[in-house]
N, C-alpha and C positions, 0 to 999 in steps of 0.2 A: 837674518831671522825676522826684522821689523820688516822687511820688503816682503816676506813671503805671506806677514801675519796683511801688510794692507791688501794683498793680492785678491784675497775673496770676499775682502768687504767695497774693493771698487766695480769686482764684478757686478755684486748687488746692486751697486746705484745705478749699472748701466741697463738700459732699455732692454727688455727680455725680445725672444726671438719671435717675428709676428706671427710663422705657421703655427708656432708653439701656444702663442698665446689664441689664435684663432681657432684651434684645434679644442682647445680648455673652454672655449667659451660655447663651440657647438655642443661638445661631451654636457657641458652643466645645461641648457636650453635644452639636450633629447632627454635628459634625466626627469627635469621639470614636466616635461610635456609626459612623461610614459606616467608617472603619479596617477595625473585625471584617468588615463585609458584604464590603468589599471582598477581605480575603481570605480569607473562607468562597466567595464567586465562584472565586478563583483555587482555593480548594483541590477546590472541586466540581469543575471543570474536568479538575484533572490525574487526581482519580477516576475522570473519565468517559474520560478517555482513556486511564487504565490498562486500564480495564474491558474497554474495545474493543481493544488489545493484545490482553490475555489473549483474549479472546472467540476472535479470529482466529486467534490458536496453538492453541487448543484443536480448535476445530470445523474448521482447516485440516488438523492433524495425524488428527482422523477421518475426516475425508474422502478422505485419499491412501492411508489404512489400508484404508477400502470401497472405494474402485476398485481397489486391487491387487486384493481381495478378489474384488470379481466382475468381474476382466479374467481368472480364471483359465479357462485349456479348458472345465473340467465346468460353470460359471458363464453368465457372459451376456459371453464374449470379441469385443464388436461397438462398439468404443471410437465410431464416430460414433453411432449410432443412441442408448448411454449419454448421449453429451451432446445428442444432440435432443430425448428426455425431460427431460433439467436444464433443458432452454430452454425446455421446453413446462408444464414446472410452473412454474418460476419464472414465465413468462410469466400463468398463470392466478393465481397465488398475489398476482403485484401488479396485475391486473385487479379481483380480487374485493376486493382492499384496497381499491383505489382507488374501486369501488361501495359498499364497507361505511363508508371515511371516509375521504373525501376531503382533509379537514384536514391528514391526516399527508403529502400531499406536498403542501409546505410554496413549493419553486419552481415548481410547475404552472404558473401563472401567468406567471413568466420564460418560460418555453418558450413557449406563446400565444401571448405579445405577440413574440418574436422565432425563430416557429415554424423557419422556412426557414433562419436563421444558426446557430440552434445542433441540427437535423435533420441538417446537412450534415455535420459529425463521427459521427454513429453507424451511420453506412454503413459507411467503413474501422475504426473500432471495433470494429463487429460481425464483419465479416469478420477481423478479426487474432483475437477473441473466438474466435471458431469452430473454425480455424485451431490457437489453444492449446488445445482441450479436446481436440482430437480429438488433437494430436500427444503430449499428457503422457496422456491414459489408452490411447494404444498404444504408448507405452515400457511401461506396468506389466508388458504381455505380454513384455518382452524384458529386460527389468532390474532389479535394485533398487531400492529406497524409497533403500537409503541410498547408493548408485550415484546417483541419479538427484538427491538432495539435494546431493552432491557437485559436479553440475554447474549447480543452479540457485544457486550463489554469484556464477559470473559475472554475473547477471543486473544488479546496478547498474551494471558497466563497462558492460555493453551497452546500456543507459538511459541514462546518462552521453555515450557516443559517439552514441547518438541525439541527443539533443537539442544535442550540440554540431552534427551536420550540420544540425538544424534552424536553429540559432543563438539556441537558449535557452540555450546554455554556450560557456564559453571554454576553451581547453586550454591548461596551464602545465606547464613541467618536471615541479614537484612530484605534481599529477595523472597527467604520464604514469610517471611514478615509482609509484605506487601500483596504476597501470591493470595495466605488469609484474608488478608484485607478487603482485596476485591473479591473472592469467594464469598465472604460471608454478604457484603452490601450486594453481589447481582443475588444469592439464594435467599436474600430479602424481598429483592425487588418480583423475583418468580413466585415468590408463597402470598405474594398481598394480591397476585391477579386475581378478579371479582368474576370471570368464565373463564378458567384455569382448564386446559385442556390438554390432557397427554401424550395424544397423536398426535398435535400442532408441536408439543415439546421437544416427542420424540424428533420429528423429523427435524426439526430446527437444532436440535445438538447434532444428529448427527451429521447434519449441514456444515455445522461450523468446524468439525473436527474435518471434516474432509477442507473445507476452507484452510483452514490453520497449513495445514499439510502443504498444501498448493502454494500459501505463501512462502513457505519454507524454500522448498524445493523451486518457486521460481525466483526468490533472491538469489539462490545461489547459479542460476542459469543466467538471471538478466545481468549480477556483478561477477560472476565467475568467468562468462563468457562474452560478458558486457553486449550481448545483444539488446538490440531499441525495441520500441517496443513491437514497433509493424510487424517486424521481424518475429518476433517472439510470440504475437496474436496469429502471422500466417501458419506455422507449424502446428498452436496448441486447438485450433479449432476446428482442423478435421478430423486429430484426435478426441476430441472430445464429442463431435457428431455422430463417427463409428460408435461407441460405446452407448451414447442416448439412442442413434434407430435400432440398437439390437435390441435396447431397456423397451424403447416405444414396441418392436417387433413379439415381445413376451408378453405385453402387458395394452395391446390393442382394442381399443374403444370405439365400434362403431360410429359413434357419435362426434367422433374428431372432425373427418369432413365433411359432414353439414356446418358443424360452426365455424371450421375454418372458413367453407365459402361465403358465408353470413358475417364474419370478422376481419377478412383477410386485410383490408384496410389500417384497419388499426392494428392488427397483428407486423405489418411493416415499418409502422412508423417506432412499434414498440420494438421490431427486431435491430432496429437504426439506432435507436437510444442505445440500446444494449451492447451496440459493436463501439460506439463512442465510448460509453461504459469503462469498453475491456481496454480499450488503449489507454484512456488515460489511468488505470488504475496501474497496469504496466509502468508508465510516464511515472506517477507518482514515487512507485517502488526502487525503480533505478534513481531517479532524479533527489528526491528527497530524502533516501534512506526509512531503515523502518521507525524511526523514531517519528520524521515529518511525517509519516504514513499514517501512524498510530493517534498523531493531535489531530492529522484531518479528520482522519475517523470518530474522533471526541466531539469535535467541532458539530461534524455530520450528524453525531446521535444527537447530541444536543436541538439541533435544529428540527429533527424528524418528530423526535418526541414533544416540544412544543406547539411543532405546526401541528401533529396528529391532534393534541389537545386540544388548541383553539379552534382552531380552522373544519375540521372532519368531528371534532366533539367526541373524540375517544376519549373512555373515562381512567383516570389516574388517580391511585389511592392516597391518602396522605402518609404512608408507610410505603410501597412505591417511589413515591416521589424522594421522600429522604433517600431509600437506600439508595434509587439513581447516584444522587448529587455525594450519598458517601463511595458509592464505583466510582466513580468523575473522581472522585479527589485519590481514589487507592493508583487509577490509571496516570492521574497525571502527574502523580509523585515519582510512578514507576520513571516514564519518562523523563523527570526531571533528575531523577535519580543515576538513568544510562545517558543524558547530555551531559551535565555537570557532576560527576563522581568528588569532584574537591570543595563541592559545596559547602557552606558552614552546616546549613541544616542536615546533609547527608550524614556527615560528618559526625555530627554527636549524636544522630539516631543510632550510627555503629559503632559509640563508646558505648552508650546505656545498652548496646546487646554483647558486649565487652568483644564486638570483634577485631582479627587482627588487621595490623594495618596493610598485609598485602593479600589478606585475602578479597578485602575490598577494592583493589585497585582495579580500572576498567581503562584498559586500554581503546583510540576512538576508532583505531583500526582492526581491532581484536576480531572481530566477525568478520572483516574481509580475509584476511589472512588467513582465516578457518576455510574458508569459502574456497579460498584457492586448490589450498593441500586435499578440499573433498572431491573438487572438480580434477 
């Protein structure tokens, strides 16, 4: 029994086996080395989707700059016929991509193989598509950039209330808490306009409800069926063409082709922003989810309504101004609210509304999962 007990403590002193040990010593050196890759991936990543932020506040905020621009009288004031050229460039712009290299739409192939189930979305797409261009570049003619920014804060409650009637969302105290919230600061910031104008209103709500719609409906196309965005811009803008030249074809204005021949210059350069526009707004949606989508969008107001102030000397009330900054704070609580659910601060706002603890819980995949069972 002593001879068996020293048996595997002389193993131990003798020299281990060298493939064995060469083998241990490659395994811990790939372990070491895959750490950095892995988070050089994560740090590429949040690069790339900073990128696409910025991109979309930049080239968004040019964008609403050239339509005020030429929505004016002496300009090209013909807000459909404007956006039936965005749809007709855009439209040629990812044709010829798509003959120049084909590689870069990346889901083509999804689409093919389940042509008919995901076709069947970019019908009501394009028409709510259509629908928004036409009703935000015929506010330019009646209101402000920063009037008009003012009232696209509501837009998440209106996404939110969408897809709860969908029943991709649930409604909880805490949420309708928030929902007031922002309601009361943007119908602040709508009653303090100094040329309050109802036509420019009208058409700007019902802008944004058809917006809201869109984005609804293309989350669940771009995560459901995870198409990119090329992809997802080739299909939605011949849809959306059709429906503007029948809108142009009812509602035809003589006066279209003289100033388009008189414009047509700067009408390309504007239909060019506008196809950038629409891809990375795409980009954003898939890549960032709605939450990134919704702080660039904060970001973006933010930016629009100061430069309109400074820089263009659009006037801003000092009641205005608060109720902004009180939207800004209903919007970014929302936010904060669907990233971190286990917050402290979330947390005892849904004790002092005595709510329960699983009615609060938010799961981070809860919407993709919905997204699936609708697609």
């Amino acid at each position: 029994q002593q001879q068996r007990r020293r048996e595997p403590a002389a193993r131990s002193l003798l020299p281990a086996d060298p493939r064995v040990t060469q083998l241990t010593f490659w395994m811990t050196i790939s372990s070491q080395d895959a750490e950095p890759d892995v988070r050089n991936i994560g740090f590429a990543a949040s690069i790339r989707k900073v990128g696409l932020c910025i991109g979309y506040i930049v080239v968004s905020g040019i964008l609403i700059r050239f339509n005020k621009w030429m929505m004016q009288p002496d300009h090209f004031p013909h807000s459909l016929a404007l956006s039936a050229f965005h749809m007709i460039v855009t439209s040629v712009m990812c044709s010829c991509t798509y003959l120049i290299a084909p590689s870069m739409f990346v889901s083509m192939s999804t689409v093919k193989e389940n042509r008919a189930d995901v076709l069947k979305w970019f019908f009501p797409i394009g028409a709510c598509f259509a629908m928004m261009l036409f009703g935000s570049n015929q506010a330019y003619a009646y209101c402000s950039v920063a009037f008009l920014q003012f009232m696209k804060e509501g837009n998440v409650i209106v996404v939110f209330l969408i897809s709860c009637a969908l029943g991709l969302q649930h409604l909880t105290r805490l949420r309708l808490l928030v929902i007031f919230w922002v309601i009361a600061g943007s119908s602040m910031a709508v009653s303090g306009e100094l040329a309050f104008s109802s036509v420019g209103f009208m058409y700007q709500a019902g802008s944004q409800v058809a917006e809201c719609l869109r984005m609804v409906m293309g989350e669940i196309v771009l995560s459901g069926r995870k198409l990119d965005p090329l992809t997802y811009t080739f299909f939605l803008a011949p849809v959306c063409l059709v429906v503007l030249l029948c809108a142009n074809a009812s509602q035809w204005n003589p006066r279209i082709i003289p100033d388009f021949v008189h414009w047509w210059p700067f009408l390309i350069v504007n239909a060019l922003v506008a196809f950038v526009l629409n891809l990375l707004v795409a980009a954003v949606i898939k890549e960032c989810s709605a939450v990134g989508f919704v702080m660039a969008g904060l970001t973006k107001d933010i930016a629009i309504v100061v430069c309109s102030c400074i820089v263009f000397g659009e006037k801003v009330t000092p009641l205005q101004a608060m109720a902004f900054m009180l939207t800004l704070a209903g919007v970014g609580f929302w936010s904060y609210m669907k990233s971190c659910p286990q917050a402290p601060a979330v947390r005892a706002v849904e004790r002092v509304l005595c709510m329960p603890q699983e009615a609060s819980e938010f799961k981070p995949n809860e919407f993709t999962h919905l997204i699936g069972k609708k697609v």
